[in-house]
C-alpha positions as CSV (number, residue, x, y, z in Angstrom):
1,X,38.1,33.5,-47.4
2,X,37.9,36.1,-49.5
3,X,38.1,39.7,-47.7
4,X,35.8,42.9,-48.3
5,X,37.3,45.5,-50.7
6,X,37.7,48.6,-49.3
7,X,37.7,52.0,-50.6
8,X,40.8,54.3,-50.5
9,X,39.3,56.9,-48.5
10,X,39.3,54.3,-45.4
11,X,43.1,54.4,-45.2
12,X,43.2,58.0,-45.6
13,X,45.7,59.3,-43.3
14,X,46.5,63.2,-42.2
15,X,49.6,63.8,-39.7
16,X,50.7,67.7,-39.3
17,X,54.5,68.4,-38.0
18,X,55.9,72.1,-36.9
19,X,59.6,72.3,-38.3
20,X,62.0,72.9,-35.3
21,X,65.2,74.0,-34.9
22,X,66.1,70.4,-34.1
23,X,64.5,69.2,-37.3
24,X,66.8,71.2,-39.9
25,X,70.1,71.4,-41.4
26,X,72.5,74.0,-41.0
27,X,70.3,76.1,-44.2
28,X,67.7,75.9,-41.5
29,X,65.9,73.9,-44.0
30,X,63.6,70.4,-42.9
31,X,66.5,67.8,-43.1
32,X,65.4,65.2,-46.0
33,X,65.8,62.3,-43.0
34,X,62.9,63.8,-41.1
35,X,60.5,64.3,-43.6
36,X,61.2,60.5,-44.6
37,X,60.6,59.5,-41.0
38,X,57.3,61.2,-41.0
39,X,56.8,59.8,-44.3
40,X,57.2,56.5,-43.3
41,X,54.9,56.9,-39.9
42,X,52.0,58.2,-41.7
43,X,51.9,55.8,-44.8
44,X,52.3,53.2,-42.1
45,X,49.6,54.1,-40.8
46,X,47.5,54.0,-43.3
47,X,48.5,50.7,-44.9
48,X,47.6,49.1,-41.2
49,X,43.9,51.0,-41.7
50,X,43.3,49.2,-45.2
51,X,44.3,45.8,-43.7
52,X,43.8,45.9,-39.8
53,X,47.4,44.4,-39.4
54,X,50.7,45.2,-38.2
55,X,52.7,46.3,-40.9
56,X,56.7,46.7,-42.4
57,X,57.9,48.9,-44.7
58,X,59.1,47.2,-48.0
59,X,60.2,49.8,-50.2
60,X,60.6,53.5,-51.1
61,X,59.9,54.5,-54.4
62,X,61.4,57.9,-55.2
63,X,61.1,60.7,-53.2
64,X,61.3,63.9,-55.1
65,X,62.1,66.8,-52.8
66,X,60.4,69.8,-55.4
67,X,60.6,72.7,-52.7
68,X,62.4,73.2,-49.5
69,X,60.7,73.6,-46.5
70,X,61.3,75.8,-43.7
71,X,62.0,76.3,-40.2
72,X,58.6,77.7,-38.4
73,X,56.9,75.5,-41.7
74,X,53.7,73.4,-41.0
75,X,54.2,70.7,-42.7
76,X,50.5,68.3,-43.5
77,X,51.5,64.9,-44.8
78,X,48.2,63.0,-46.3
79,X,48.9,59.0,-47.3
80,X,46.1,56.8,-48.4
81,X,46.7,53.0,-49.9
82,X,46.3,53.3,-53.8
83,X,46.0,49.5,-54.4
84,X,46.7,46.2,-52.9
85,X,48.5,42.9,-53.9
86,X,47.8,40.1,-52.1
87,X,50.0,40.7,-49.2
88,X,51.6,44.1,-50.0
89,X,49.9,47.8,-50.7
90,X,51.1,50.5,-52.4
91,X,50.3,54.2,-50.7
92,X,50.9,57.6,-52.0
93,X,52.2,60.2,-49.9
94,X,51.9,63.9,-50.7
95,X,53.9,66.8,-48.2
96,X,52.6,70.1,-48.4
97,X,54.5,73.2,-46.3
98,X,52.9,75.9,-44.9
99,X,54.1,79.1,-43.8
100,X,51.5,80.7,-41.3
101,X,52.3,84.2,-41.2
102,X,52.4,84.8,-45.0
103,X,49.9,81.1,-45.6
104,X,51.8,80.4,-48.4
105,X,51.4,76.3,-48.9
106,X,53.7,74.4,-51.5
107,X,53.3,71.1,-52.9
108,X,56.7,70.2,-51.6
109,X,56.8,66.1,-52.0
110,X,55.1,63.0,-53.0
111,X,56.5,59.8,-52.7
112,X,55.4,55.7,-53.2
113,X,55.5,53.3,-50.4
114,X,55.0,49.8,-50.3
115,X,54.4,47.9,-47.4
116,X,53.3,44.0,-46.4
117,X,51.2,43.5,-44.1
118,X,51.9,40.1,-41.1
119,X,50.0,38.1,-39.2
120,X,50.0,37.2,-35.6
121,X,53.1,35.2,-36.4
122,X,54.9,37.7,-38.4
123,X,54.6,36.1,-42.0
124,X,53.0,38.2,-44.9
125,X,49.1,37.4,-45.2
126,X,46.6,38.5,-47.2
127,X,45.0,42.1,-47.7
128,X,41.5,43.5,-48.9
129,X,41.8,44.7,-52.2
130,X,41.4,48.6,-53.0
131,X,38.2,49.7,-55.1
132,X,38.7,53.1,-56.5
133,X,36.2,55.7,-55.9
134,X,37.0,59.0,-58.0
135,X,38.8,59.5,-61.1
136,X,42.1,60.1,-59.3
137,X,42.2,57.1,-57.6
138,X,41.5,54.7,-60.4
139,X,44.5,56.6,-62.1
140,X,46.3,55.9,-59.5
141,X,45.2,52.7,-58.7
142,X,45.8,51.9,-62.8
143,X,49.5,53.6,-62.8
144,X,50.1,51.3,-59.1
145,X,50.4,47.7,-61.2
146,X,52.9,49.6,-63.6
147,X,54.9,51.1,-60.6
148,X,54.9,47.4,-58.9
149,X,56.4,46.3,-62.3
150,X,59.1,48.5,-62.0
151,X,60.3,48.1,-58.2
152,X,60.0,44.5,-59.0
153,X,62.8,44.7,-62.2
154,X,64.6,46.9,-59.9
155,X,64.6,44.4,-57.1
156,X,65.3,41.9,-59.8
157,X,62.4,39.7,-58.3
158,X,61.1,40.7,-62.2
159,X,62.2,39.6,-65.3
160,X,62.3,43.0,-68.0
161,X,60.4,40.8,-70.5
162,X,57.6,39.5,-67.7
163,X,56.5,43.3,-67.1
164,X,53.7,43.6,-69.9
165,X,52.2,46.5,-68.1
166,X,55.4,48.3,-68.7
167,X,55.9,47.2,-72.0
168,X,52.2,48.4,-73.1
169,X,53.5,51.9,-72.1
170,X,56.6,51.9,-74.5
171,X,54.5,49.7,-77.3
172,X,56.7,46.9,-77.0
173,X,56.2,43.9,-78.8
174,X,57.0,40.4,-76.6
């Protein structure tokens, strides 16, 4: 039975932290294991909004730490699924720190996730597909089948030569 689409806006996920002592390194900087923790919470979340099931986390694309964020920081993590595949989804994350006294906000990370969603019995079952709204999203939603491509070669559940969506970004003849 084919399942409703649903819009990316439905999974859309907000979670705010306050860095703590207990939270940073010896820099009294946000250790990179927390923020991934919190990561991981929030775009959990939302993947179990887009499909109303339990989920597991499947992979990590990169995470690129641009800024680092304080102790005292608020830190506003936002996830939302970018597109689905059959039994997986892919969701953005995007960090942003803010210092309150000064309210100086930095776009401090952004990262990929991927996770499968289960049934009652654990195995990987099927999810609504995403149907991109604004112009972002059906960027995003576009760049998601490339991105799959890739952890896929990297996994090496892919061959190189399978990933056409890849190859039409480099112009590469099969």
């Amino acid at each position: 039975m084919a399942q409703k689409k649903k819009y990316p806006r439905e999974s859309l996920v907000s979670m705010t932290e306050l860095v703590l002592p207990n939270d940073t390194n010896t820099l009294s900087n946000l250790m990179g294991g927390r923020l991934m923790h919190w990561m991981d919470i929030v775009s959990a979340i939302a993947a179990q909004k887009h499909s109303n099931r339990v989920v597991v986390t499947a992979s990590v694309d990169n995470i690129s730490f641009r800024s680092p964020i304080q102790l005292g920081n608020v830190v506003t993590l936002k996830a939302k699924v970018t597109r689905a595949f059959n039994t997986s989804m892919e969701v953005k994350i995007d960090v942003e720190a803010q210092d309150i006294p000064s309210n100086k906000k930095i776009d401090s990370n952004m990262a990929y996730f991927t996770f499968v969603a289960l049934d009652k019995d654990g195995r990987p079952t099927q999810v609504p597909e995403v149907e991109p709204e604004t112009e972002d999203e059906k960027i995003q939603f576009d760049g998601a089948l490339r991105r799959r491509q890739l952890r896929l070669i990297l996994a090496q559940r892919m061959n190189p030569k399978d990933a056409n969506e890849l190859k039409s970004i480099f112009d590469i003849q099969s």
